[in-house]
C-alpha atoms as an extended CHARMM CRD file, in Angstrom:
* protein
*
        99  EXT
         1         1  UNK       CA              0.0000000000        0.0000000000        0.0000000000  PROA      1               0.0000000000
         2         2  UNK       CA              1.7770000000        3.4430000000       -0.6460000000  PROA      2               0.0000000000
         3         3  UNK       CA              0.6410000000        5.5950000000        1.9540000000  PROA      3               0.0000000000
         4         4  UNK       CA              0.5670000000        9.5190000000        0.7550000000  PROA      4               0.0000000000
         5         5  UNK       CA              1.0180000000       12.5540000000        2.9190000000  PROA      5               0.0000000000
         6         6  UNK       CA             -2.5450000000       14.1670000000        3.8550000000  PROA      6               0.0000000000
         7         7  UNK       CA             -3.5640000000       17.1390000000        1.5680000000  PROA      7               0.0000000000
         8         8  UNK       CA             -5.1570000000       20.3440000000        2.2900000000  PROA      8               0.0000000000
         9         9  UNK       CA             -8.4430000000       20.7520000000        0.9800000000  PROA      9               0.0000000000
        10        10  UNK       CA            -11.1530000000       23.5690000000        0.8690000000  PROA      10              0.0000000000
        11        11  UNK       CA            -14.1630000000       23.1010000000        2.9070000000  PROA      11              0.0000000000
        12        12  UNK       CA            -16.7890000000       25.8450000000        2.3630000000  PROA      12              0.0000000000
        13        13  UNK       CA            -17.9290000000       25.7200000000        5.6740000000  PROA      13              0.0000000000
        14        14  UNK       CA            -15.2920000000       26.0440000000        7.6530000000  PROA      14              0.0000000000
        15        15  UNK       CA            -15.8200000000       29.6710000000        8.4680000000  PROA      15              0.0000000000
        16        16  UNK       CA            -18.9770000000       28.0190000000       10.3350000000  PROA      16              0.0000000000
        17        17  UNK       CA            -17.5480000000       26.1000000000       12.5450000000  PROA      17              0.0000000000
        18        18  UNK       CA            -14.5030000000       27.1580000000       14.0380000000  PROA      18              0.0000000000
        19        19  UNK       CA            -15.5320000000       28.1700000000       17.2010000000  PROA      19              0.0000000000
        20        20  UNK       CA            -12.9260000000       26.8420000000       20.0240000000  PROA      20              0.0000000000
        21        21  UNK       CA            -15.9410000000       27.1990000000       22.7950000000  PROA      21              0.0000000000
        22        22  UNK       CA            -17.9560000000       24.6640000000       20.6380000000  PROA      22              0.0000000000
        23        23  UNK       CA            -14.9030000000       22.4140000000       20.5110000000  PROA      23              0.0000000000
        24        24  UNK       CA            -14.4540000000       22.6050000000       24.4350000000  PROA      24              0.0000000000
        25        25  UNK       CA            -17.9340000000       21.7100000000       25.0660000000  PROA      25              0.0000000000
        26        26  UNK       CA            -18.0450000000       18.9560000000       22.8810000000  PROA      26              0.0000000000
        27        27  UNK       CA            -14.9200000000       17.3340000000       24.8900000000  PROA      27              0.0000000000
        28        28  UNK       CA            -16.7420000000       18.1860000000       27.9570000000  PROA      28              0.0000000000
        29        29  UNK       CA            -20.3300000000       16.0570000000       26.5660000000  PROA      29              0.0000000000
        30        30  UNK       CA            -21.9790000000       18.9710000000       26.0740000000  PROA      30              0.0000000000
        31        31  UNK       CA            -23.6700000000       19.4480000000       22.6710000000  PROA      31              0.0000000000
        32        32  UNK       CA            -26.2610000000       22.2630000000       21.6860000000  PROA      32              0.0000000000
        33        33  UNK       CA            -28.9940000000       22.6400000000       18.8050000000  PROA      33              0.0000000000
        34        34  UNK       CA            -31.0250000000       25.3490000000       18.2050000000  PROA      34              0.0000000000
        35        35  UNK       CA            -30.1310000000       27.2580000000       21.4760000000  PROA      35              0.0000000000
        36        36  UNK       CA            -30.7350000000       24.0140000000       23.1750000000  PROA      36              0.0000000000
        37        37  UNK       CA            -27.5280000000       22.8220000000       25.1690000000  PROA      37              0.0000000000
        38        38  UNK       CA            -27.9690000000       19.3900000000       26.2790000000  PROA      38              0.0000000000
        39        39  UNK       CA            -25.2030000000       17.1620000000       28.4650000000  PROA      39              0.0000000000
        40        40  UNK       CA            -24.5470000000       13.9570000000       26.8740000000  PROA      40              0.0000000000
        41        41  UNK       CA            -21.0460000000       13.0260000000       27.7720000000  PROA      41              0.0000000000
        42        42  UNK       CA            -18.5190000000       11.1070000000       25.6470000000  PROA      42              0.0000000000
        43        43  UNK       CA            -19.1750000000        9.0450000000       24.1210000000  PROA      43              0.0000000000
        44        44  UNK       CA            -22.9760000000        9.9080000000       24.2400000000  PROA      44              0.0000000000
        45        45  UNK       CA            -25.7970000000        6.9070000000       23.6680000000  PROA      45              0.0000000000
        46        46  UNK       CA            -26.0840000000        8.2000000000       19.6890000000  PROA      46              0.0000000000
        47        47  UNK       CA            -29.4410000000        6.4690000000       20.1550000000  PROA      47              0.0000000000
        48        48  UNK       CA            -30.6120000000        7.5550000000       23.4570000000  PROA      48              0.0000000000
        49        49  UNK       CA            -33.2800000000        9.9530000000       24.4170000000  PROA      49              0.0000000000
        50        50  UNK       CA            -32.8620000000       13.1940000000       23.0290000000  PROA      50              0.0000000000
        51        51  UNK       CA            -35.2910000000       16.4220000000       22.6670000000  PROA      51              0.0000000000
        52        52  UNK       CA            -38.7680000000       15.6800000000       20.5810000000  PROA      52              0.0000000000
        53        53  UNK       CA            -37.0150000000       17.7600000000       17.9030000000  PROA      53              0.0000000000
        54        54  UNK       CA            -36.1190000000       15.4200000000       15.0670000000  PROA      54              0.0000000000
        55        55  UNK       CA            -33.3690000000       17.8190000000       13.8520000000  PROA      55              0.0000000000
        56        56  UNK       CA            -31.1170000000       16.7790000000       17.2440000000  PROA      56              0.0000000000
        57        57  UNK       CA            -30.6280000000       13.3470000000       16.0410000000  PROA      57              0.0000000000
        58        58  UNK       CA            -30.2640000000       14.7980000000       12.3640000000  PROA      58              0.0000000000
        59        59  UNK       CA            -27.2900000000       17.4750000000       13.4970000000  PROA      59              0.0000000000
        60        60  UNK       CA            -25.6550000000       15.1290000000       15.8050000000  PROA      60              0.0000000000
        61        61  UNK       CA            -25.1810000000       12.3890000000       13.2440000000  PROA      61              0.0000000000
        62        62  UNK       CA            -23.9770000000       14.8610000000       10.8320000000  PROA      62              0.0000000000
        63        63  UNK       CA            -20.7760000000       15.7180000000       13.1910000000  PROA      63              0.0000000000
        64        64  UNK       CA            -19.9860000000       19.5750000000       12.2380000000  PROA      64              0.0000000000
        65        65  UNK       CA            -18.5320000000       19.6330000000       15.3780000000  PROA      65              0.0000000000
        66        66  UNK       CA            -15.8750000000       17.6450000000       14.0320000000  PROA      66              0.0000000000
        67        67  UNK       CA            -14.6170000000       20.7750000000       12.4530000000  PROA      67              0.0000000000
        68        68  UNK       CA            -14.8800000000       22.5500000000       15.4090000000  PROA      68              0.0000000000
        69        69  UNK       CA            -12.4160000000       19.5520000000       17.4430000000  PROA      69              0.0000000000
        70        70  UNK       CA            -10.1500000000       19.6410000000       14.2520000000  PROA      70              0.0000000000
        71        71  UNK       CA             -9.5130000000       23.3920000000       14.3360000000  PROA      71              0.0000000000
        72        72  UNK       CA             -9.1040000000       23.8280000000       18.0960000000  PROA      72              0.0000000000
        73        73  UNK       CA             -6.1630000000       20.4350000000       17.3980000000  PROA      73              0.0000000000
        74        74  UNK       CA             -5.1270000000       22.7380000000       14.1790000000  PROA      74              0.0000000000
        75        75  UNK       CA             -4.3330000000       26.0010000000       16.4010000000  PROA      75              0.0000000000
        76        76  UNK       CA             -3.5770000000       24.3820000000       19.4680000000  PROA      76              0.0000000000
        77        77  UNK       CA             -2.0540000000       20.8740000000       19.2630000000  PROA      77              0.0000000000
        78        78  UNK       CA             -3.8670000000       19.7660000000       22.3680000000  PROA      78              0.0000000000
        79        79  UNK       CA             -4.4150000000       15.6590000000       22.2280000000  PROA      79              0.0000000000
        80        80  UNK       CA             -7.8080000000       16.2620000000       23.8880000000  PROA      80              0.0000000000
        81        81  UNK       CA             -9.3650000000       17.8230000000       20.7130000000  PROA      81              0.0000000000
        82        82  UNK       CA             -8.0150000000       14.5100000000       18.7260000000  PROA      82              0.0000000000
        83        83  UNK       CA             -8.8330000000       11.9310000000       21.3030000000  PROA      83              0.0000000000
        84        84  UNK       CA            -12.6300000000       13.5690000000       21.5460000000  PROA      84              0.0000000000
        85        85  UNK       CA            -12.8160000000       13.5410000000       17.8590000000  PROA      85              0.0000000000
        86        86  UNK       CA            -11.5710000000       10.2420000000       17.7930000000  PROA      86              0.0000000000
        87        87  UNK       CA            -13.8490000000        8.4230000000       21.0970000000  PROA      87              0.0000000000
        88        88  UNK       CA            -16.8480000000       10.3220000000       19.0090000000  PROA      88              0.0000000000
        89        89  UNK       CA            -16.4470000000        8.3190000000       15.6390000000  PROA      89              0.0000000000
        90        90  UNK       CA            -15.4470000000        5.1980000000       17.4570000000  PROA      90              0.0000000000
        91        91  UNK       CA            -18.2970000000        5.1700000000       19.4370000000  PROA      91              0.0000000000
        92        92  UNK       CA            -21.0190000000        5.9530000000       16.5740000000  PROA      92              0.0000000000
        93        93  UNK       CA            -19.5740000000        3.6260000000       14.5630000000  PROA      93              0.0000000000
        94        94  UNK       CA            -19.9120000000        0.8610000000       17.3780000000  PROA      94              0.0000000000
        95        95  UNK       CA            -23.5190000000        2.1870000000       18.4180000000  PROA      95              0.0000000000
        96        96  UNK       CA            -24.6210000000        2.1620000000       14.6860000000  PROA      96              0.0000000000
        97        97  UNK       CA            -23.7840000000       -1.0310000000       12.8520000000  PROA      97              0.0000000000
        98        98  UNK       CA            -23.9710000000       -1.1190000000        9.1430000000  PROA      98              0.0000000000
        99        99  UNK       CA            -27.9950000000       -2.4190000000        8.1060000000  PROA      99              0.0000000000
């Protein structure tokens, strides 16, 4: 396998989500939608009880916080923002089996 050296790439929404206070609350558990913060720890239950608002399960699973953990690594280098990133996929991946 020849293994290649990552690339930069553009992402349109970065702008969006850079915010380092997102990134600390998401390696705290905490995880908000809509002006609704809710404590969920990490790894959360992906499938556990959330708010009656559909779009909670529908912004979780889409992980734009990732880009928040991966800029707050980016600027800072702190293993916590890579670890979180990191326990977060594992643990969706593991809670949500392939149907």
């Amino acid at each position: 396998m020849n293994m290649t050296s990552p690339r930069s790439l553009y992402c349109a929404t970065l702008r969006l989500h850079s915010s380092r206070a997102v990134a600390d609350d998401v390696c705290a558990g905490v995880f908000d939608h809509g002006g609704q913060r809710l404590g969920l720890g990490v790894p959360p239950d992906w499938n556990g009880p959330l708010p009656s608002d559909p779009e909670w399960g529908i912004e979780l699973s889409k992980f734009y916080f990732g880009l928040e953990l991966s800029q707050a690594y980016r600027a800072t280098g702190r293993r916590l923002y890579l670890t979180t990133w990191q326990t977060l996929v594992d643990s969706w991946i593991a809670q949500n089996p392939q149907r």
